[in-house]
C-alpha positions in Angstrom: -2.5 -9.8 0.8 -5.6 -8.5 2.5 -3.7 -9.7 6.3 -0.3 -7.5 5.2 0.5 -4.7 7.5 1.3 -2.6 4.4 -2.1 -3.6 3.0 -3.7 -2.7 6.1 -1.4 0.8 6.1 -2.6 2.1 2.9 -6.3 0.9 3.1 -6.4 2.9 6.3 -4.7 6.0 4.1 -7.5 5.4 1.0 -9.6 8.0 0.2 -12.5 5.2 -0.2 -12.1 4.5 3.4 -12.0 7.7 5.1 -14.8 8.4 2.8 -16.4 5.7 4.6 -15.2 6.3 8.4 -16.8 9.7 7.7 -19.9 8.4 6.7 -20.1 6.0 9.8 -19.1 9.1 11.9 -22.3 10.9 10.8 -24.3 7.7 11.2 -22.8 7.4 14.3 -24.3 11.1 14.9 -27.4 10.7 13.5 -28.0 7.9 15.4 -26.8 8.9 19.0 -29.2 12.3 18.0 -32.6 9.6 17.3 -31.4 8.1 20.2 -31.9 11.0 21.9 -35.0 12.4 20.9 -36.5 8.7 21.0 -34.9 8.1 25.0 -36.7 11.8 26.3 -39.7 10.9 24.6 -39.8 7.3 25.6 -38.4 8.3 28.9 -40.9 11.4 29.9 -43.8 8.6 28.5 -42.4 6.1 30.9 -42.3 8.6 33.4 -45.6 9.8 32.5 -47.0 6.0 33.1 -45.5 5.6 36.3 -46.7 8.7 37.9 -49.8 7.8 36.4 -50.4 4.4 37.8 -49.4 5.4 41.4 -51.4 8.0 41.2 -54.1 6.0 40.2 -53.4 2.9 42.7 -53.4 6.2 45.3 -57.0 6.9 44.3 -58.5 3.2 44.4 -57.0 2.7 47.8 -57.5 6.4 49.5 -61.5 4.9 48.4 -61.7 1.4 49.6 -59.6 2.6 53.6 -61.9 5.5 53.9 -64.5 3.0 54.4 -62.4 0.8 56.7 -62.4 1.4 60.4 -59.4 2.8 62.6 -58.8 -0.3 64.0 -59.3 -2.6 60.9 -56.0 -4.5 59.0 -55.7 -2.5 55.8 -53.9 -5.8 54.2 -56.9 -7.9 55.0 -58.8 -4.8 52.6 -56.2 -4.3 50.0 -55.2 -5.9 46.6 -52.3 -4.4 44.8 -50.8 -5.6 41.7 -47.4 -6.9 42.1 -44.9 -3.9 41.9 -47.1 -2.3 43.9 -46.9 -0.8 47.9 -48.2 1.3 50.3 -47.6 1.9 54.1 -50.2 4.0 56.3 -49.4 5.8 59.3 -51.3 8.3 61.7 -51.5 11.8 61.8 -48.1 11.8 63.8 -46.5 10.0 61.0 -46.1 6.5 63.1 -46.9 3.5 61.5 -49.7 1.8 61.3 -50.3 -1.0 58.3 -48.7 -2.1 54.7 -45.0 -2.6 53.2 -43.9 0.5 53.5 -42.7 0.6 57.3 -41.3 4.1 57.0 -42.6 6.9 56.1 -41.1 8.4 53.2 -38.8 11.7 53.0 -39.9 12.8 49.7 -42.1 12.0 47.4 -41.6 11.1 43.9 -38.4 8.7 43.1 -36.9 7.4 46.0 -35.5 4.6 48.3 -37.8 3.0 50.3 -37.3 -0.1 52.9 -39.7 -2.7 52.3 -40.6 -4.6 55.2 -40.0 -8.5 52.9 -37.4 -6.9 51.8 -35.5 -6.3 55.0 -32.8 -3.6 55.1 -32.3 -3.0 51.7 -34.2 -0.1 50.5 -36.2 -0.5 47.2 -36.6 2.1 44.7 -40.3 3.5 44.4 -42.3 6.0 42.8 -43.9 7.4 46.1 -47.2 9.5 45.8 -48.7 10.9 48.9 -52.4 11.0 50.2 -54.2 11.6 52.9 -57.6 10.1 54.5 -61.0 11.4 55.6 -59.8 11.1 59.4 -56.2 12.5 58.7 -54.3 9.1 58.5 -51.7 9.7 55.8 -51.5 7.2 52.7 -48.4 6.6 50.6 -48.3 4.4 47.7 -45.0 3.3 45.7 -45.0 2.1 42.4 -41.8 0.0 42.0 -39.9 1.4 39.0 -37.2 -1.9 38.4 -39.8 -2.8 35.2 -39.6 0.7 33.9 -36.3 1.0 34.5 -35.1 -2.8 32.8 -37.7 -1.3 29.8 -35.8 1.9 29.5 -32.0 -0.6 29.9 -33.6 -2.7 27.0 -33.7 0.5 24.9 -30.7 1.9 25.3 -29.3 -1.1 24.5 -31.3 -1.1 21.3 -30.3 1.7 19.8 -26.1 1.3 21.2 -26.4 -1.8 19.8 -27.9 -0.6 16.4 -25.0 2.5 16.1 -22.4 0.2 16.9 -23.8 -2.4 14.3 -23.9 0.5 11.9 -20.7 2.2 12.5 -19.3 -1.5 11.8 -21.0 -2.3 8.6 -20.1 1.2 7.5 -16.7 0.6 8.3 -16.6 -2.6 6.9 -18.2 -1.9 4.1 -15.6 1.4 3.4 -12.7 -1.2 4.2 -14.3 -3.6 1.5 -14.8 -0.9 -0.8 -11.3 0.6 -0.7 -9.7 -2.8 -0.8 -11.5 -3.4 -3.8 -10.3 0.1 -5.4 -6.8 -0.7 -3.9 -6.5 -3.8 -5.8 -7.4 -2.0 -9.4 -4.9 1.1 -8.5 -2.1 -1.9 -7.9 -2.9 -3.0 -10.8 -2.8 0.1 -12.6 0.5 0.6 -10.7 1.8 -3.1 -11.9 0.8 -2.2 -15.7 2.6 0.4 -16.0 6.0 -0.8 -13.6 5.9 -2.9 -16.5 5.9 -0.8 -19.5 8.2 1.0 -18.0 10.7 -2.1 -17.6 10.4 -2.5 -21.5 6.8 -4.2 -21.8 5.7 -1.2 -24.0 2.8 -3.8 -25.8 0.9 -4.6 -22.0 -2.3 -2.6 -21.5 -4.9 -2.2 -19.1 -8.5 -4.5 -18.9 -11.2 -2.0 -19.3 -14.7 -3.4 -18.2 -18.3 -3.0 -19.0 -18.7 -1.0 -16.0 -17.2 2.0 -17.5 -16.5 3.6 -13.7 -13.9 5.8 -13.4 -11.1 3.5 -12.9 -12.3 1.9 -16.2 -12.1 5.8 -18.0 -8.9 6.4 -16.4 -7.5 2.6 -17.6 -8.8 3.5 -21.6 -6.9 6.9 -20.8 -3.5 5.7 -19.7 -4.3 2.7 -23.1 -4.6 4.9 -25.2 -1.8 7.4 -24.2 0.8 4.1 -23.7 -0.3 3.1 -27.3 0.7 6.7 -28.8 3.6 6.8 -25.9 4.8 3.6 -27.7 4.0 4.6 -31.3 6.2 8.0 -30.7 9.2 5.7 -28.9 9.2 3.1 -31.9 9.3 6.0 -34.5 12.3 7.4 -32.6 14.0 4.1 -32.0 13.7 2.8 -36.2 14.7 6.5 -37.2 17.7 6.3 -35.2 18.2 2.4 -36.2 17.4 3.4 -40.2 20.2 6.1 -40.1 22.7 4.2 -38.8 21.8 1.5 -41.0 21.9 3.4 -43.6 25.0 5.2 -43.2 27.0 2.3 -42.1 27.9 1.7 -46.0 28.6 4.9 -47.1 31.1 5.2 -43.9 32.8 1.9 -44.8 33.4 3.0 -48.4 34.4 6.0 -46.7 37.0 4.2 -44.6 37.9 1.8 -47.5 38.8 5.5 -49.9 40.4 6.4 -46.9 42.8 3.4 -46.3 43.6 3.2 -50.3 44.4 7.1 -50.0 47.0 6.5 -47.1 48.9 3.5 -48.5 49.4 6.3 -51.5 50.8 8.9 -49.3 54.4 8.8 -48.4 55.8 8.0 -44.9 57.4 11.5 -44.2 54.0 13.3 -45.7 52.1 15.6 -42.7 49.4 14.4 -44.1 49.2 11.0 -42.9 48.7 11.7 -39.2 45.7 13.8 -40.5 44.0 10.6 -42.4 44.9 8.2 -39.5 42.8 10.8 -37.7 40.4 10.5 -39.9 39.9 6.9 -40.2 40.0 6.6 -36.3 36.8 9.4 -36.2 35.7 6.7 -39.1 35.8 4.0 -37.6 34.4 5.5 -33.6 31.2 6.6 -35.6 30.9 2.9 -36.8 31.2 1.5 -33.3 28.4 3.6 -32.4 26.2 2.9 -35.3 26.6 -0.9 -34.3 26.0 -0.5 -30.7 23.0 1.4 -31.8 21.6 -1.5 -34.0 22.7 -4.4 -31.1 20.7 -2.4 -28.8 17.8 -1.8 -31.1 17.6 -5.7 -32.2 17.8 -6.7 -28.5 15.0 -4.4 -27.2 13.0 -5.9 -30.5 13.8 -9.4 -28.9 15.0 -10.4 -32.1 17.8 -12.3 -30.0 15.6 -14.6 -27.8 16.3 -17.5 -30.7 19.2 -17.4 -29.3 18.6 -18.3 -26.0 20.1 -21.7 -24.4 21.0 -23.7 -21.0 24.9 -23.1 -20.6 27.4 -22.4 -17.9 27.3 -19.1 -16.6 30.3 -20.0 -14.3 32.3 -21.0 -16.6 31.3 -17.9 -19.3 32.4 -14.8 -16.6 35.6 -17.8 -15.7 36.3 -17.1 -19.3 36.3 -13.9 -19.9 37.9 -12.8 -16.6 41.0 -14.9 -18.2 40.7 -13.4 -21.3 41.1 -9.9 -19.3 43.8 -10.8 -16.5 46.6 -9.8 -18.3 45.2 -6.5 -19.6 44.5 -5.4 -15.8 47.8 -6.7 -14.7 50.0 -4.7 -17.6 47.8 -1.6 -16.3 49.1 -2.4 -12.4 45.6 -3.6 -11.6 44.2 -6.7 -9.8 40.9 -8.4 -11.5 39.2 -10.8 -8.4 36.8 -13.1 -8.7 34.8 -14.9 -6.6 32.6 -17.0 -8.8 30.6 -20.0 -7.3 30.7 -22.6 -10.1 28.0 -25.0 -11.6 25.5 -22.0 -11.5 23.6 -22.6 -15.1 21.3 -19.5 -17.2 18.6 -19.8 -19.8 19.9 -17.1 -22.0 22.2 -15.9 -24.8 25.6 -17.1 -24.3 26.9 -13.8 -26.7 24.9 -11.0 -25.6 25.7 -11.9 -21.7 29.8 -12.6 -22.8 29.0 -8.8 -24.2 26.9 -7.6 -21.2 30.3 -8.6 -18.8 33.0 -7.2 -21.4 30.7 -4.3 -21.6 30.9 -3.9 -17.7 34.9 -4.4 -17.3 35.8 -2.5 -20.1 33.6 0.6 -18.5 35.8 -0.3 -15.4 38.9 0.3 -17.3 37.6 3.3 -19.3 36.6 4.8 -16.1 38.8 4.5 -13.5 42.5 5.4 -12.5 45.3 3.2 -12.9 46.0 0.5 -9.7 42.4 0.4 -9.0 41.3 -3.3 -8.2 38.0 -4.8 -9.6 35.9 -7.7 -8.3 33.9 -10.0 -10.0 31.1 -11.6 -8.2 28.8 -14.8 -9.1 26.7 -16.4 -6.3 23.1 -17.5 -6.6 20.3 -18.1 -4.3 17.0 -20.5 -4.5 15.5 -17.0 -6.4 18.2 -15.3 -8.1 21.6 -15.6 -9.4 23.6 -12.2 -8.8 26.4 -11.3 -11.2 28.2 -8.0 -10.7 30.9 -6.4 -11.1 32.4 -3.6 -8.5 35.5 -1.2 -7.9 36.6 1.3 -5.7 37.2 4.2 -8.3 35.4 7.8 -7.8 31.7 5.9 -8.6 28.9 7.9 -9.8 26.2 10.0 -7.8 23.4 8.1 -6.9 21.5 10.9 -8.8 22.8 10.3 -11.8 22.6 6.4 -11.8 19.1 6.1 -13.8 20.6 8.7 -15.9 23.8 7.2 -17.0 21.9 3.7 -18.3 20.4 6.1 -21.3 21.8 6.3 -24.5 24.7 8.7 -25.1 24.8 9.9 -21.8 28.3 10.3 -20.5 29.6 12.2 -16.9 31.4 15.7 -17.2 34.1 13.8 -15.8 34.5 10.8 -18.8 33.9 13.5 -21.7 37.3 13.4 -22.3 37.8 10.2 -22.8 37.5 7.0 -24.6 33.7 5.9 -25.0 30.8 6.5 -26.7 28.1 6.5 -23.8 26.5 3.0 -25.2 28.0 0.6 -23.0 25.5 0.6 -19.9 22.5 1.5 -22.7 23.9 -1.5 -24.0 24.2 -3.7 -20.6 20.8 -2.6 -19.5 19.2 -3.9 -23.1 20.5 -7.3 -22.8 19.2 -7.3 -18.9 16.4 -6.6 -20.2 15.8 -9.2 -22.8 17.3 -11.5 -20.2 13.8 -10.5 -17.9 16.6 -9.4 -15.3 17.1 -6.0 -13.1 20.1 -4.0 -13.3 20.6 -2.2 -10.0 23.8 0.6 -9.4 25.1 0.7 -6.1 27.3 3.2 -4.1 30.5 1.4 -2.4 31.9 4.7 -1.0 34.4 4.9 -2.4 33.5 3.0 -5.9 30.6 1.9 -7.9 29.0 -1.8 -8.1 27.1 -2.9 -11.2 24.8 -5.5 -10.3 22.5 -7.8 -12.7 20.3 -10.2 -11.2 18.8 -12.9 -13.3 15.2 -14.9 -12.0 16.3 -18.4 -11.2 14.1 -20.3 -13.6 12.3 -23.3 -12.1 
């Protein structure tokens, strides 16, 4: 997970880990600023030291040739620490004795030839002096151990931001990915009360950080969330429960009173009317208790290995000749021997639910397909036409209860049947996903392949 580019995308988008590049930006700062004041202090002290010992080494040798004569070797005389030149020359500036076999331009930091050295010039720290009988003395300190001891600092204190900046952004990168990974989780908790999982909650630890006061937050407003949603769902299931017998003896007065009435009598359109409103407000008081006892899983008793080729085989004949006396064509393209854990009933309902919705909804002559394949992951049913569809805006909106298109008022239907569709999905742990065929709408189910 931690290797995924989309990983990588949103740690790099966290709040937790710009926090943290910030913070190494002003460490970087802070350093590079101690860097500075420490390098001119250090630096101005080194240069202080050098100028100092030339100077010095000046002094001690301006002593001991003084008391040499003209014509003595001054290298016979002198002992210089190692780093450590000088060249003497006359009055004229020619040269007379020492290492330094031409006289210096300038003074102070500068390239000097060497005479072991040959023609490569050495850089020196020159000081200038002169002698009791005008000779003129210059003495070069050599600066490549001040300058390697000023190299070893600088890469001191680059290789201290650098190590900082690093374990700043590692540590930012650590510390996001580790906030990352309780926001998923947050995410995947409630993905899944939203599928239906209304009783899953979120761990709340000791730590009681803020990701643990938002988790008791989001618990405790699921809980009343779900306590609302429940009350809603038995209220609805208790009245049509409870009106189902009083609109049965209602039907049954009904049906006595017609068989009374004579055949020519005006009113008996009106009470065939009235046992036809009857009997369309007890078709949606049971869908309304089918849907509310499969979202209580109070069906998963049911639940078996079977045939689901054979099942949408079956009901596809059973429907045939109802498409082909409306000038329609019902295909299939089933792939056979694919078998389901599940309720044999509620899925022969979930694809007579999806056909009929076909027939409800669409004109006359338009073909339907019925498709069932399955891969090593899922098996795909569905069910597709090429009739006007629905807008992909409305397609999370249709699967609620009662919800019917301006265009299907009209007609036949009580807006259950997808409500219905999407329950059993549900129970079956399966996604229903609506699709545009343009023209034409496809109602997919897909069920996890069970290992």
């Amino acid at each position: 997970m931690a290797g995924s580019p989309r990983l990588r995308n949103v740690l790099l988008r966290s709040g937790a880990f710009r926090l943290a590049a910030l913070q190494a930006v002003l460490f970087a700062l802070i350093v590079a600023a101690l860097f500075g004041v420490t390098w001119l202090s250090v630096g101005a002290y080194v240069e202080q030291r050098v100028h100092s010992t030339a100077t010095d080494e000046l002094r001690v040798l301006t002593h001991v040739l003084n008391a040499v004569p003209a014509g003595s070797t001054a290298q016979e005389t002198v002992d210089l620490d190692e780093g450590e030149h000088f060249g003497l020359f006359d009055v004229r500036g020619r040269y007379i004795d020492g290492e330094i076999k031409v006289r210096p331009l300038r003074l102070g930091d500068t390239s000097v030839h060497i005479l072991s050295d040959g023609p490569v010039p050495r850089l020196l720290h020159v000081v200038e002096g002169r002698l009791n009988d005008g000779r003129r003395l210059f003495v070069g300190f050599d600066r490549r151990r001040a300058d390697a001891l000023l190299a070893r600092l600088r890469h001191a204190f680059l290789t201290a931001c650098l190590g900082g900046v690093a374990a700043a952004l590692l540590a930012g990168f650590l510390t996001a990915q580790r906030y990352l990974r309780r926001v998923d989780h947050i995410a995947k908790v409630a993905a899944q009360i939203v599928d239906g999982q209304s009783d899953t909650r979120l761990a709340v630890s000791a730590r009681d950080d803020e990701i643990d006061r938002l988790s008791a937050a989001l618990n405790k407003t699921w809980r009343r969330n779900a306590l609302v949603l429940e009350s809603m769902r038995q209220l609805s299931t208790d009245i049509a429960h409870e009106l189902r017998t009083p609109l049965a003896h209602l039907r049954f007065r009904l049906e006595k009173s017609r068989s009374a009435i004579d055949a020519d009598n005006p009113a008996l359109a009106a009470m065939d009317r009235s046992i036809a409103d009857v009997d369309q407000v007890l078709t949606v008081f049971g869908a309304l208790l089918r849907i509310s006892q499969i979202q209580a899983r109070q069906r998963r008793a049911g639940f078996e290995q079977f045939d689901l080729s054979q099942l949408a085989i079956g009901v596809a004949a059973d429907y045939r000749p109802l498409f082909e006396d409306e000038g329609r064509s019902l295909r299939t393209d089933i792939k056979p021997d694919i078998g389901l854990v599940g309720d044999r009933a509620l899925l022969v309902q979930l694809l007579v639910n999806l056909i009929e919705n076909v027939l409800r909804h669409t004109p006359a002559g338009v073909p339907v397909t019925l498709r069932l394949t399955s891969t090593a992951e899922v098996i795909q049913l569905s069910v597709a036409d090429v009739g006007p569809g629905i807008p992909y805006s409305q397609h999370e909106r249709v699967l609620q209860r009662f919800v019917r298109l301006d265009t299907s008022r009209s007609g036949p239907g009580t807006g259950l049947g997808l409500s219905l569709v999407k329950a059993i999905s549900d129970l079956h742990e399966a996604s229903l996903q609506l699709d545009d065929m343009t023209p034409g709408l496809r109602v997919t189910v897909l069920f996890p392949v069970r290992k």
